[in-house]
C-alpha positions as a Markdown table, in Angstrom:
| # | Residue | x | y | z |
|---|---|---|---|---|
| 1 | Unk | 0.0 | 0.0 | 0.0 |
| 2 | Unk | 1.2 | 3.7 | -0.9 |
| 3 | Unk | 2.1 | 5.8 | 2.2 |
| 4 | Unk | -0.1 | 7.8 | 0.8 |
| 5 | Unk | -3.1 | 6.0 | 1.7 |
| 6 | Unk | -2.1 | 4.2 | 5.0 |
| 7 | Unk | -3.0 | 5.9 | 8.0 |
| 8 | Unk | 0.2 | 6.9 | 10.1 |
| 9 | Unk | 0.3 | 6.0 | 14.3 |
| 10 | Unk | 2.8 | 7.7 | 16.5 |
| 11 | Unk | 3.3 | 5.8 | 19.5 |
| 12 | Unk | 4.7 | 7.5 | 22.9 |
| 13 | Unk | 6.5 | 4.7 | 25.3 |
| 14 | Unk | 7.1 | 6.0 | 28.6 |
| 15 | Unk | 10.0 | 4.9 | 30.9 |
| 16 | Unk | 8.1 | 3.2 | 33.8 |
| 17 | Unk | 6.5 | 1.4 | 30.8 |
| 18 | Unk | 9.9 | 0.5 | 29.0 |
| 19 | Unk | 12.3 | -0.2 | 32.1 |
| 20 | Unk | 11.5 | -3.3 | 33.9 |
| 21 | Unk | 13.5 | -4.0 | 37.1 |
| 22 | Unk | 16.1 | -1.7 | 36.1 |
| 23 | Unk | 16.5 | -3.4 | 32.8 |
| 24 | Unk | 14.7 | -2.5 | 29.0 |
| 25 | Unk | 11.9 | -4.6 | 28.6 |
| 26 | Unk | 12.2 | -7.2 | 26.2 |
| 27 | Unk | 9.1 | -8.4 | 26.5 |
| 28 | Unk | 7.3 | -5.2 | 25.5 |
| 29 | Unk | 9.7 | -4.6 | 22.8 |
| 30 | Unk | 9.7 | -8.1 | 21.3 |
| 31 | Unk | 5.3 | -7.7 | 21.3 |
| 32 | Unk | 5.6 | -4.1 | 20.0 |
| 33 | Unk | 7.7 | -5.1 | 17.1 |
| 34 | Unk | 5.4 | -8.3 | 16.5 |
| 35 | Unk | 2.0 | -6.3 | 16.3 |
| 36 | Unk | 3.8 | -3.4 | 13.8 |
| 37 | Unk | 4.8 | -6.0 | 11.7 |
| 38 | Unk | 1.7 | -7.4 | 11.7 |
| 39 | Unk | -0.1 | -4.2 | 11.0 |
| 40 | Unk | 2.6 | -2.7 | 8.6 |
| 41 | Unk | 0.6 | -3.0 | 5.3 |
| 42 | Unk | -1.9 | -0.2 | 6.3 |
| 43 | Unk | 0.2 | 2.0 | 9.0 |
| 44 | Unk | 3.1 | 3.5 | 9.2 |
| 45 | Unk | 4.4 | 3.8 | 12.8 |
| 46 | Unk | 6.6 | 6.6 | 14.1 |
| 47 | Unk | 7.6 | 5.8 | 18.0 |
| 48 | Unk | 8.7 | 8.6 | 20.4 |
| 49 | Unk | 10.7 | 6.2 | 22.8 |
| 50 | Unk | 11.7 | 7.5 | 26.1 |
| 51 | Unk | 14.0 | 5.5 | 28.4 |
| 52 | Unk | 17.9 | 7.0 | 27.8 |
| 53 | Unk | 18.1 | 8.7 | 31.3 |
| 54 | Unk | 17.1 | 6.1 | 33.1 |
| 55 | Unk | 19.8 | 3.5 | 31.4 |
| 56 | Unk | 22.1 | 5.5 | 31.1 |
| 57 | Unk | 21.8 | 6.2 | 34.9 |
| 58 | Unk | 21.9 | 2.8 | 36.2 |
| 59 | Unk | 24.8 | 2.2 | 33.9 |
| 60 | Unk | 26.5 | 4.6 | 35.3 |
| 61 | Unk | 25.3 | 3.5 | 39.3 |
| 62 | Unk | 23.5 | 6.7 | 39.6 |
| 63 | Unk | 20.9 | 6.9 | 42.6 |
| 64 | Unk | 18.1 | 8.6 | 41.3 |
| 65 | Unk | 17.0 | 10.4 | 38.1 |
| 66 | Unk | 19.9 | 13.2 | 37.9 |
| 67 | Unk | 18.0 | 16.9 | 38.6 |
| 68 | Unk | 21.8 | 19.2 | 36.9 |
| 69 | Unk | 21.3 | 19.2 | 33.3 |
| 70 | Unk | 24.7 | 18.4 | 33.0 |
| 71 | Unk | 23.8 | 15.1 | 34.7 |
| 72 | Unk | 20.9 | 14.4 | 32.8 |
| 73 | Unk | 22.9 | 15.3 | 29.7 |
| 74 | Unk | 25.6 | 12.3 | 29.9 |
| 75 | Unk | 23.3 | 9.8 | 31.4 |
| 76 | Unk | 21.2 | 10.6 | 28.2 |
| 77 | Unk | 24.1 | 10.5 | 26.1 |
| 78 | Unk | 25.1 | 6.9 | 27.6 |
| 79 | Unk | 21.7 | 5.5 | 27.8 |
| 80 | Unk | 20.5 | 6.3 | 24.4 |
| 81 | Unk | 23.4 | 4.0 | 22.9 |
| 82 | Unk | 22.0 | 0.8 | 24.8 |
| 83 | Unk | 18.4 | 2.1 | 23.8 |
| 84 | Unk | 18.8 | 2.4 | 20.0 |
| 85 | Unk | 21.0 | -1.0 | 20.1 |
| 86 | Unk | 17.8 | -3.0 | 21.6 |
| 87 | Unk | 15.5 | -1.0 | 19.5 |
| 88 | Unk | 17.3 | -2.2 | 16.3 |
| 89 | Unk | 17.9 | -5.9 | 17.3 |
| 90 | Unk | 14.4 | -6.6 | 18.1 |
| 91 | Unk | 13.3 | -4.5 | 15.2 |
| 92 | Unk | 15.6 | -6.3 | 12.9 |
| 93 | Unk | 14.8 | -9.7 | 14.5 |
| 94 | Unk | 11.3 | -9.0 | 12.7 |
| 95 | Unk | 12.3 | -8.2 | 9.1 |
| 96 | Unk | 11.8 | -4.5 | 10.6 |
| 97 | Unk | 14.5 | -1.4 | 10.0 |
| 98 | Unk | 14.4 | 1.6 | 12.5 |
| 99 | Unk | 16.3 | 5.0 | 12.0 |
| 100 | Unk | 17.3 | 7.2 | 14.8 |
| 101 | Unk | 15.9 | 10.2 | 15.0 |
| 102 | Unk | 16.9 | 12.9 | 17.8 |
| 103 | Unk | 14.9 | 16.4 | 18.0 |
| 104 | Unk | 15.3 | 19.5 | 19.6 |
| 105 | Unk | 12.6 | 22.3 | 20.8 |
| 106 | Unk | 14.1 | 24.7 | 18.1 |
| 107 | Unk | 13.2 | 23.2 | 15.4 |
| 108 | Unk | 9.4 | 24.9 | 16.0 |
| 109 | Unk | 10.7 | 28.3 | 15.8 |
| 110 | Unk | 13.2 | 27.3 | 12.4 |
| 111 | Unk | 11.3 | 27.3 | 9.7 |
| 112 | Unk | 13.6 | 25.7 | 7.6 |
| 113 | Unk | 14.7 | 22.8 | 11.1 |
| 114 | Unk | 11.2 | 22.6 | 10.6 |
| 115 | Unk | 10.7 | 21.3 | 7.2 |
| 116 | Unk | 13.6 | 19.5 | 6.7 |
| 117 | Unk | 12.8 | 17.4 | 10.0 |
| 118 | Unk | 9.2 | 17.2 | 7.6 |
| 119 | Unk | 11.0 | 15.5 | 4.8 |
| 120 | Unk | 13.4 | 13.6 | 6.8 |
| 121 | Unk | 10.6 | 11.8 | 8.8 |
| 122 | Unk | 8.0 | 11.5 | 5.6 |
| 123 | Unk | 11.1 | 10.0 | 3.9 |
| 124 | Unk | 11.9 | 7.6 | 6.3 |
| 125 | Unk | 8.2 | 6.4 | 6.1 |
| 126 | Unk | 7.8 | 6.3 | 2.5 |
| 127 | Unk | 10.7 | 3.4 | 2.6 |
| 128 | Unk | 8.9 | 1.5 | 5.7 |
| 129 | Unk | 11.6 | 2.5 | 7.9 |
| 130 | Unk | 10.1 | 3.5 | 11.6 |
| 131 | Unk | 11.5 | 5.9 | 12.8 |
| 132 | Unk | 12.3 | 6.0 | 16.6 |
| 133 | Unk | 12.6 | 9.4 | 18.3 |
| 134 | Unk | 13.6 | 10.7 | 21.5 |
| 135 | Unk | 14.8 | 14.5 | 22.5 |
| 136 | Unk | 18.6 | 15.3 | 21.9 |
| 137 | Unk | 19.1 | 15.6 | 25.8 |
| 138 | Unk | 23.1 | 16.3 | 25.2 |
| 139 | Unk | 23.1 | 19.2 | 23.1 |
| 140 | Unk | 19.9 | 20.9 | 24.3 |
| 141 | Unk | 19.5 | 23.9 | 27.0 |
| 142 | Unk | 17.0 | 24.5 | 29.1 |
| 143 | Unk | 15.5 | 27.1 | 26.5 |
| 144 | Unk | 15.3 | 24.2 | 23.9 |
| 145 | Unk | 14.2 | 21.4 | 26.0 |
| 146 | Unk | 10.6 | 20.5 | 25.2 |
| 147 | Unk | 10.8 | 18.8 | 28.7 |
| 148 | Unk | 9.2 | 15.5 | 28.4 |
| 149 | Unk | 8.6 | 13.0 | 25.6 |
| 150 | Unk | 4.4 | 13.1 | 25.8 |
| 151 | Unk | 4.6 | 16.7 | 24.7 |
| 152 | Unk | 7.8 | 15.9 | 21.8 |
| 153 | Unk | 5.3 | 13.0 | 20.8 |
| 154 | Unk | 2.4 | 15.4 | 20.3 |
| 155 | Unk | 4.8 | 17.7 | 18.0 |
| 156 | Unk | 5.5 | 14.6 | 16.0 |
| 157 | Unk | 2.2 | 13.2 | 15.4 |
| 158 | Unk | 1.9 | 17.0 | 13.9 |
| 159 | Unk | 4.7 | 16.6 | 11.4 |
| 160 | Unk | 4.1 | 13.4 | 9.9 |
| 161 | Unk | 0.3 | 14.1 | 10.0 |
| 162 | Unk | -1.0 | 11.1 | 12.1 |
| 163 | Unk | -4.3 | 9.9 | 12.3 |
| 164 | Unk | -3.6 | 8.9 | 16.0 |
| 165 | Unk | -1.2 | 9.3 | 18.9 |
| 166 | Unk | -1.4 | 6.3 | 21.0 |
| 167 | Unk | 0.4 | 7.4 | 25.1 |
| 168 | Unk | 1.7 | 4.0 | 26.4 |
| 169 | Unk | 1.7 | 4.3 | 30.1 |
| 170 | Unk | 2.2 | 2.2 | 33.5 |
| 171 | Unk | -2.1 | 3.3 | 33.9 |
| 172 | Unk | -4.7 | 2.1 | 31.8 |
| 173 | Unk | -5.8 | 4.9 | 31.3 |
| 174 | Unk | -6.9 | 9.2 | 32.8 |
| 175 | Unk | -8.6 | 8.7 | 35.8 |
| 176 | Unk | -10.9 | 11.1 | 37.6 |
| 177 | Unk | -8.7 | 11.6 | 40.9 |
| 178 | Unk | -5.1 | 10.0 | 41.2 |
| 179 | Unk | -6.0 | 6.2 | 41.6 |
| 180 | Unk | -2.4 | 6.1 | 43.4 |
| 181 | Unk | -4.1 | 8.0 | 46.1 |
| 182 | Unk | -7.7 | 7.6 | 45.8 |
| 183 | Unk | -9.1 | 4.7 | 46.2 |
| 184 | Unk | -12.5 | 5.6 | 44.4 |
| 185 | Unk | -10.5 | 6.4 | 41.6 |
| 186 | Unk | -12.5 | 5.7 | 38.1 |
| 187 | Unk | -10.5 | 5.6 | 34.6 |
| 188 | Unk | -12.4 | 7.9 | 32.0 |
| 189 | Unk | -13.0 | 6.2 | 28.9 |
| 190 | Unk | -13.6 | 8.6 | 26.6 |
| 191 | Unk | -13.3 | 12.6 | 26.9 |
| 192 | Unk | -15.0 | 15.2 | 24.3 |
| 193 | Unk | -11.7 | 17.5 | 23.0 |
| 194 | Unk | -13.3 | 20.6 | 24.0 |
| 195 | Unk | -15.0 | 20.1 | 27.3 |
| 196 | Unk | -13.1 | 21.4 | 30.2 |
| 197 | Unk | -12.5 | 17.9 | 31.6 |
| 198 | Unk | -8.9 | 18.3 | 30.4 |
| 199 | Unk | -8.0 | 20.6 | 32.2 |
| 200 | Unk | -9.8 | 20.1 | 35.0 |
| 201 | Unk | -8.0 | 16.8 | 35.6 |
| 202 | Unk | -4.3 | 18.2 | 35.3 |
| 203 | Unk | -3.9 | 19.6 | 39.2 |
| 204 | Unk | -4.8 | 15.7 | 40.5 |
| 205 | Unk | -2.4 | 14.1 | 38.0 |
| 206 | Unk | 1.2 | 12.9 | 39.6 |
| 207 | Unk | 4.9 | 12.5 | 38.4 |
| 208 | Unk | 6.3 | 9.1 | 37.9 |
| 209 | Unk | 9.5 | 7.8 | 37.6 |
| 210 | Unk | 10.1 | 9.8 | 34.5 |
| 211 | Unk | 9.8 | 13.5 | 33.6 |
| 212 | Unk | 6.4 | 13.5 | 32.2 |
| 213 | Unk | 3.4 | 12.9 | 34.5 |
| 214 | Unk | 0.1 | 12.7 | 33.8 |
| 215 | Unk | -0.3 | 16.5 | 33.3 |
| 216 | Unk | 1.9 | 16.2 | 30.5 |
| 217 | Unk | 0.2 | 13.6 | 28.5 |
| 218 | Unk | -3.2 | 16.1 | 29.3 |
| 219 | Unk | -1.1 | 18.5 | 27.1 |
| 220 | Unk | -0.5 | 16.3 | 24.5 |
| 221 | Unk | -3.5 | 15.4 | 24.2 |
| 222 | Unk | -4.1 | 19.0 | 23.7 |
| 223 | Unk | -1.4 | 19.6 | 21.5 |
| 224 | Unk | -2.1 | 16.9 | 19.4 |
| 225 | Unk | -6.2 | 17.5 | 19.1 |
| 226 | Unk | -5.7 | 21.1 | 18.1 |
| 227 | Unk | -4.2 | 20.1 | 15.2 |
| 228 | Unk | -6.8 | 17.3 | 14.8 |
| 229 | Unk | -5.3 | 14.1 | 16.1 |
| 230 | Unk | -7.4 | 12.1 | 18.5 |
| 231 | Unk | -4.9 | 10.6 | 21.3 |
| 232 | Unk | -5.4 | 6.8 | 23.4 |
| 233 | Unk | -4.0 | 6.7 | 26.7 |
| 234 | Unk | -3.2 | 2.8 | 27.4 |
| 235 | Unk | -1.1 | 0.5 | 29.5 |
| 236 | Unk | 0.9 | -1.5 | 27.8 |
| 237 | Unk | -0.1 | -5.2 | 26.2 |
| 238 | Unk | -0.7 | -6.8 | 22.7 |
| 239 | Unk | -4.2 | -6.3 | 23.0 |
| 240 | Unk | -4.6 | -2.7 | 24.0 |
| 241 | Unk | -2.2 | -1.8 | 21.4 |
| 242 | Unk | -4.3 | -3.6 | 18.5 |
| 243 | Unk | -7.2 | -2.6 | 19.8 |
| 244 | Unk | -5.9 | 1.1 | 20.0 |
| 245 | Unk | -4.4 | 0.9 | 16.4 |
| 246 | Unk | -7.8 | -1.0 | 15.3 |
| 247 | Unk | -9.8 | 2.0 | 17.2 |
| 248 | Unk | -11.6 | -0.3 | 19.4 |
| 249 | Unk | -12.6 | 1.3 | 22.7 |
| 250 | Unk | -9.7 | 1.0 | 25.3 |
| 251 | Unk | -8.3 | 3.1 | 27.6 |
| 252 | Unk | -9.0 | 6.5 | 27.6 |
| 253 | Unk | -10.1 | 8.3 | 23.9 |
| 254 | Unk | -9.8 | 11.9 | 23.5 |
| 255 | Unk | -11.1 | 13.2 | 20.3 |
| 256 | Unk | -9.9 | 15.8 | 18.2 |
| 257 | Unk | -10.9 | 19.6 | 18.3 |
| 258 | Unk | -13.5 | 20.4 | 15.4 |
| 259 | Unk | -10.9 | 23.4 | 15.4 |
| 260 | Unk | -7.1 | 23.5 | 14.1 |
| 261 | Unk | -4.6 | 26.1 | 15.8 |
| 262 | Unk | -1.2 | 26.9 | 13.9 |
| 263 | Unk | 1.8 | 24.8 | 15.2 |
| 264 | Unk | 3.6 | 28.3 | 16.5 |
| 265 | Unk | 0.5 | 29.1 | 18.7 |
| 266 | Unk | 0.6 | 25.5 | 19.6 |
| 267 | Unk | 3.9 | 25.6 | 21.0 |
| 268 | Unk | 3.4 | 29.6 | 22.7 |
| 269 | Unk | -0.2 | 27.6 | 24.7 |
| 270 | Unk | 1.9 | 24.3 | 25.5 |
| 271 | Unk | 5.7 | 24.5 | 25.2 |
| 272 | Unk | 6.6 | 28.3 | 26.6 |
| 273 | Unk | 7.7 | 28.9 | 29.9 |
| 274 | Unk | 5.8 | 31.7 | 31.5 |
| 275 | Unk | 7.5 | 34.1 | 33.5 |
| 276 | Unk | 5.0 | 36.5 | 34.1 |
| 277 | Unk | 1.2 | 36.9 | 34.6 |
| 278 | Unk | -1.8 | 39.7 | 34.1 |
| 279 | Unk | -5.2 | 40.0 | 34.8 |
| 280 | Unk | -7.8 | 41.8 | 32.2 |
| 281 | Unk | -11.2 | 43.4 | 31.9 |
| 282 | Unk | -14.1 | 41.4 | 30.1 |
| 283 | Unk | -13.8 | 44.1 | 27.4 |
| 284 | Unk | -10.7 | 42.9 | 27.0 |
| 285 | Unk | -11.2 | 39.2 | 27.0 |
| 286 | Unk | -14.4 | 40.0 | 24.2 |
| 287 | Unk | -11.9 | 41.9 | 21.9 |
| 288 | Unk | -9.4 | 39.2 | 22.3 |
| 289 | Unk | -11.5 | 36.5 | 21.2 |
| 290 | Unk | -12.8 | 38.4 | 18.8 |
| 291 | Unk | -8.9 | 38.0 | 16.9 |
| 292 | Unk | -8.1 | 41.3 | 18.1 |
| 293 | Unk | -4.6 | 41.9 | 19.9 |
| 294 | Unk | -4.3 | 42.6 | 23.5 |
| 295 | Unk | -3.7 | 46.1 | 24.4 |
| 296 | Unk | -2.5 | 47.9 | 27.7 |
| 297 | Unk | -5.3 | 49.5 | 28.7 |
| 298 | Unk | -7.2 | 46.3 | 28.8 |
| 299 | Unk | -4.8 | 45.3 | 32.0 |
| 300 | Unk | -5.8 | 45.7 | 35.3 |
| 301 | Unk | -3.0 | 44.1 | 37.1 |
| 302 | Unk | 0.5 | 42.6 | 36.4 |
| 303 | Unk | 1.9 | 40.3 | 38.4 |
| 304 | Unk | 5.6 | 40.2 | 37.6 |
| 305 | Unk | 7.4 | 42.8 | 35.4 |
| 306 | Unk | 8.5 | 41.2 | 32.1 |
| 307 | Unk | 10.9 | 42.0 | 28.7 |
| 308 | Unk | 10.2 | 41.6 | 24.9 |
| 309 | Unk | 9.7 | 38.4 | 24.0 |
| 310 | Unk | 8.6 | 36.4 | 27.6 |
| 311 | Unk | 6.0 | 34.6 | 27.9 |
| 312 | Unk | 2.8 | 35.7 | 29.8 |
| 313 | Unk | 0.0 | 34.1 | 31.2 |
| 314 | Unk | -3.4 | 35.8 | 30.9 |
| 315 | Unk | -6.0 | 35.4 | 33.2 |
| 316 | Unk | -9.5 | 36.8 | 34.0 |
| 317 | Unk | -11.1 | 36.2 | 37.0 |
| 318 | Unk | -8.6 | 33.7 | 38.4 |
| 319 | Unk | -8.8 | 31.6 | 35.4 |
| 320 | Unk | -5.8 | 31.7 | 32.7 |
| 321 | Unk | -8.0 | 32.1 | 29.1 |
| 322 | Unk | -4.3 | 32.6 | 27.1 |
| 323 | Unk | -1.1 | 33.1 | 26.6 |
| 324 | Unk | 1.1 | 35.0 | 24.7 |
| 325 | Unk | 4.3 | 36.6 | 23.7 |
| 326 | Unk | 5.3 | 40.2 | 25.0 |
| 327 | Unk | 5.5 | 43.1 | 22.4 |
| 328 | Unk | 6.7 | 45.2 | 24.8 |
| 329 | Unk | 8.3 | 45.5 | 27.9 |
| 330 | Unk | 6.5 | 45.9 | 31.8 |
| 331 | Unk | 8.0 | 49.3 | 32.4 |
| 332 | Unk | 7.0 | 50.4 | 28.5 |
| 333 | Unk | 2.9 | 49.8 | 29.2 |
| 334 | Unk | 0.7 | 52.8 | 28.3 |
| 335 | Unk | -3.2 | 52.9 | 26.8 |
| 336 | Unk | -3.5 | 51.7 | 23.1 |
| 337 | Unk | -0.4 | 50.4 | 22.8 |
| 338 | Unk | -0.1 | 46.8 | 21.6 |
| 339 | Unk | 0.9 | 44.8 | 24.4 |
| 340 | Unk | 0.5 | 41.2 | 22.9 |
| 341 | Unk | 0.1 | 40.8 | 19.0 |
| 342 | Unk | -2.7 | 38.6 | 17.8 |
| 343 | Unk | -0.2 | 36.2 | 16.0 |
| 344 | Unk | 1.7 | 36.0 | 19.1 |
| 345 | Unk | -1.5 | 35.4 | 21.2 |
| 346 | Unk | -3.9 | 32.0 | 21.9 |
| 347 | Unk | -6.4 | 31.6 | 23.9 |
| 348 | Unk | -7.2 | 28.4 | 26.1 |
């Protein structure tokens, strides 16, 4: 079949799902390799793989997950040697070639990074070679780090236009309160894109044994359903997985947006660190939504002073509505002037 008319799946593994007793689970990699195999003639899978940190930090007897980014940057670059290798064996074991593929934040903001990593990736899939991504931990900053794999995975479903991004997790699924901790816990099975159950359930969701908690794979979601992608949050077995790539109900389903949002304002609502927040009027909220910039004298308080270029959180009555990049600087505020362009601006 052409890739043309196969339907492409990006699949997120998480570490807690992928490291089993301190070692990479065979058993999971052996049955993920199996079911794309067998699936192969009518999808094309990309996999976002996480997993390096946590070799590379028992190879080299550390503790705990390293916290310095210098830390996390060589048990990264150690682990991710070991990770590719046992990616590749299994894969090969099954008449299957991979390609490594390592990505940094930047490439959102470089149009050109942008649409090479495009071609590179469609490529790769055009000559049934899965491509198996993770974030370049060693030559990224803290400015460039997307900061966990659920959120690199939503980006990546974007680029090579997926039909689905399946979230492999140690949880079968989003549950209503943290089942860790609440025993009444129930798993959600299915959640409309644009109700505000979303967000509602990303203050009760906890960190795990890697970066990206369950808040994280909320953003995904809504990363990845702006751009019109439905997501499936499942543990990990054969028969979620077909059942996921066969869209059979399991786990938990969140559908797409019946909206699409541009990839930079994407990135500006999900990916951009804050470092400062306003409050508005209601007329101000109105014009907003209404595609008009925000302007100054629609701000009744700031929070923190801010430059050119930060990013700023917008709220109205206690609630954060969007986000956007500065025009202009705290101390530079004064009526009418444009204090956060429309192209630079999203609302939540």
């Amino acid at each position: 079949m052409n890739i043309k008319n196969k339907k492409t799946i990006v699949i997120k593994i998480g570490t807690t799902s992928l490291i089993d007793e301190g070692k990479l689970s065979q058993t999971l990699l052996h049955s993920l390799a199996e079911k794309i195999k067998q699936h192969q003639n009518t999808h094309n899978f990309v996999i976002v793989t996480s997993g390096a940190v946590s070799l590379g930090g028992l190879e080299l007897n550390y503790k705990t997950r390293p916290k310095s980014m210098k830390k996390l940057q060589v048990a990264s670059a150690v682990g991710q040697i070991q990770l590719i290798n046992e990616y590749k064996k299994v894969f090969n074991e099954n008449d299957l070639q991979i390609a490594q593929v390592l990505i940094t934040k930047n490439l959102i903001d470089d149009r050109e990074q942008f649409v090479n990593t495009t071609q590179a990736l469609n490529e790769l899939l055009a000559q049934n070679i899965i491509p198996v991504i993770n974030e370049n931990d060693v030559v990224a900053t803290e400015e460039l780090k997307f900061g966990d794999n659920d959120r690199l995975s939503a980006i990546v479903s974007i680029i090579v236009n997926a039909s689905k991004l399946i979230l492999v997790t140690n949880k079968q699924g989003l549950y209503n309160f943290n089942p860790d901790k609440n025993s009444d816990a129930k798993m959600i099975d299915f959640i409309q894109f644009n109700s505000s159950q979303l967000n509602d359930l990303i203050p009760i969701s906890s960190h795990g044994e890697g970066e990206g908690g369950f808040s994280t794979k909320i953003m995904a979601a809504q990363i990845a359903g702006f751009s019109g992608i439905q997501t499936q949050i499942i543990s990990w077995s054969e028969q979620n997985f077909v059942d996921a790539i066969e869209g059979k109900q399991v786990g938990t389903l969140i559908l797409e947006s019946d909206k699409k949002i541009r990839l930079r304002k994407l990135w500006i609502a999900y990916g951009m660190q804050s470092t400062s927040k306003i409050e508005i009027d209601a007329g101000a909220f109105d014009a907003i939504k209404k595609n008009a910039s925000l302007l100054c004298n629609g701000v009744v308080k700031i929070h923190e002073d801010f430059n050119i270029g930060d990013g700023i959180d917008v709220v109205l009555n206690d609630i954060n509505v969007a986000k956007g990049i500065a025009k202009i600087s705290s101390n530079e505020i004064s009526d009418n002037i444009v204090l956060i362009h429309i192209d630079d601006l999203i609302i939540l």
